[in-house]
C-alpha positions as CSV (number, residue, x, y, z in Angstrom):
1,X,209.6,150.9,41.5
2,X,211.0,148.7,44.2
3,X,211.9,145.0,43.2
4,X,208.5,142.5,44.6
5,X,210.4,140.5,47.6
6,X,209.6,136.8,47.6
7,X,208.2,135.5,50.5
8,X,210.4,133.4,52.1
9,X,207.9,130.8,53.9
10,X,206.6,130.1,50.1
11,X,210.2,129.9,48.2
12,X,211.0,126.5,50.7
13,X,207.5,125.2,49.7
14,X,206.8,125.5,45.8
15,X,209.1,124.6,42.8
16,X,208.7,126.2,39.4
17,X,208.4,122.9,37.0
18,X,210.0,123.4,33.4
19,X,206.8,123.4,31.7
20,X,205.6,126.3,34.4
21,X,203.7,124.3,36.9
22,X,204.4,124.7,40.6
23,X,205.1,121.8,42.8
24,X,203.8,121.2,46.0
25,X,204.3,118.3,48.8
26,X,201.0,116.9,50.3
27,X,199.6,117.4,53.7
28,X,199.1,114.8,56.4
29,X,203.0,113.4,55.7
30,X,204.5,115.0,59.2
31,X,203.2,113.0,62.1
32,X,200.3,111.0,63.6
33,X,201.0,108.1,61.0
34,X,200.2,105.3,63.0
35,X,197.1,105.0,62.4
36,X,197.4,106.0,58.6
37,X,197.2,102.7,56.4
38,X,200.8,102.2,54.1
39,X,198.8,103.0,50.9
40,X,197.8,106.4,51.9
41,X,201.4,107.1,53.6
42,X,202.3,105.9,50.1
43,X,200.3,108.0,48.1
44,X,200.9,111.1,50.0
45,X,204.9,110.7,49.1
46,X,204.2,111.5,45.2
47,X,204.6,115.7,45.1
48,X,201.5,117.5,43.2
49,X,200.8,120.8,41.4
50,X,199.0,123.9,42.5
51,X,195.4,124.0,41.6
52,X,194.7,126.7,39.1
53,X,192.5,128.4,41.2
54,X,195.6,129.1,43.6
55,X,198.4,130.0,41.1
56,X,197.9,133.6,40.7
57,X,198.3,133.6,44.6
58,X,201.6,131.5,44.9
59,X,203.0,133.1,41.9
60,X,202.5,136.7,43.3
61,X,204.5,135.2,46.7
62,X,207.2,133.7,44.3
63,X,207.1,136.8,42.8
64,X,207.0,135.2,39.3
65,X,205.2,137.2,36.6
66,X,202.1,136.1,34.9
Protein backbone atom coordinates (compact mmCIF):
# COMPACT_ATOMS: atom_id res chain seq x y z
CA UNK A 1 0.00 0.00 0.00
CA UNK A 2 0.90 3.47 -1.23
CA UNK A 3 2.34 6.01 1.47
CA UNK A 4 -1.07 8.62 2.59
CA UNK A 5 0.27 12.08 0.91
CA UNK A 6 -0.23 15.11 3.17
CA UNK A 7 -2.12 17.73 2.01
CA UNK A 8 -0.17 20.47 1.40
CA UNK A 9 -2.75 23.45 2.07
CA UNK A 10 -3.04 21.81 5.70
CA UNK A 11 0.90 21.15 6.49
CA UNK A 12 1.36 25.37 6.19
CA UNK A 13 -1.71 25.66 8.66
CA UNK A 14 -1.50 23.13 11.70
CA UNK A 15 1.50 22.32 13.97
CA UNK A 16 1.81 19.02 15.90
CA UNK A 17 2.37 20.33 19.69
CA UNK A 18 4.68 18.02 21.84
CA UNK A 19 2.05 16.83 23.95
CA UNK A 20 0.04 15.88 20.52
CA UNK A 21 -2.25 18.80 20.15
CA UNK A 22 -2.53 20.69 16.78
CA UNK A 23 -2.04 24.33 16.59
CA UNK A 24 -4.04 26.59 14.67
CA UNK A 25 -3.97 30.53 14.00
CA UNK A 26 -7.41 32.36 14.43
CA UNK A 27 -9.57 33.80 11.79
CA UNK A 28 -10.45 37.49 11.27
CA UNK A 29 -6.43 38.49 11.66
CA UNK A 30 -5.91 39.25 7.66
CA UNK A 31 -7.70 42.45 6.87
CA UNK A 32 -10.61 44.77 7.44
CA UNK A 33 -9.05 45.67 11.02
CA UNK A 34 -10.13 49.07 11.20
CA UNK A 35 -12.96 48.73 12.56
CA UNK A 36 -11.85 45.74 14.94
CA UNK A 37 -11.26 47.25 18.56
CA UNK A 38 -7.15 46.56 19.85
CA UNK A 39 -8.45 44.00 22.36
CA UNK A 40 -9.91 41.68 19.87
CA UNK A 41 -6.93 42.31 17.24
CA UNK A 42 -5.14 41.36 20.46
CA UNK A 43 -6.74 38.35 21.32
CA UNK A 44 -6.92 36.91 17.96
CA UNK A 45 -2.75 37.02 17.92
CA UNK A 46 -2.57 34.09 20.66
CA UNK A 47 -2.56 30.60 18.33
CA UNK A 48 -5.32 27.88 19.54
CA UNK A 49 -5.79 24.06 19.31
CA UNK A 50 -8.04 22.05 17.11
CA UNK A 51 -11.39 21.19 18.60
CA UNK A 52 -11.71 17.56 19.28
CA UNK A 53 -14.46 17.23 17.18
CA UNK A 54 -12.15 18.20 14.09
CA UNK A 55 -8.88 16.22 14.83
CA UNK A 56 -9.65 13.02 13.25
CA UNK A 57 -10.12 15.30 10.12
CA UNK A 58 -6.84 17.39 10.22
CA UNK A 59 -4.86 14.40 11.38
CA UNK A 60 -6.03 12.25 8.39
CA UNK A 61 -4.81 15.50 6.05
CA UNK A 62 -1.43 15.53 8.09
CA UNK A 63 -1.50 12.13 7.58
CA UNK A 64 -0.60 11.50 11.29
CA UNK A 65 -1.85 8.18 12.72
CA UNK A 66 -4.44 7.95 15.42
Amino acid sequence: MPKMKTNSSAKKRFKLTGTGKIARKNAYKSHILTKKTTKQKRNLTTTSYVHDADMGNVKRMLAIGK
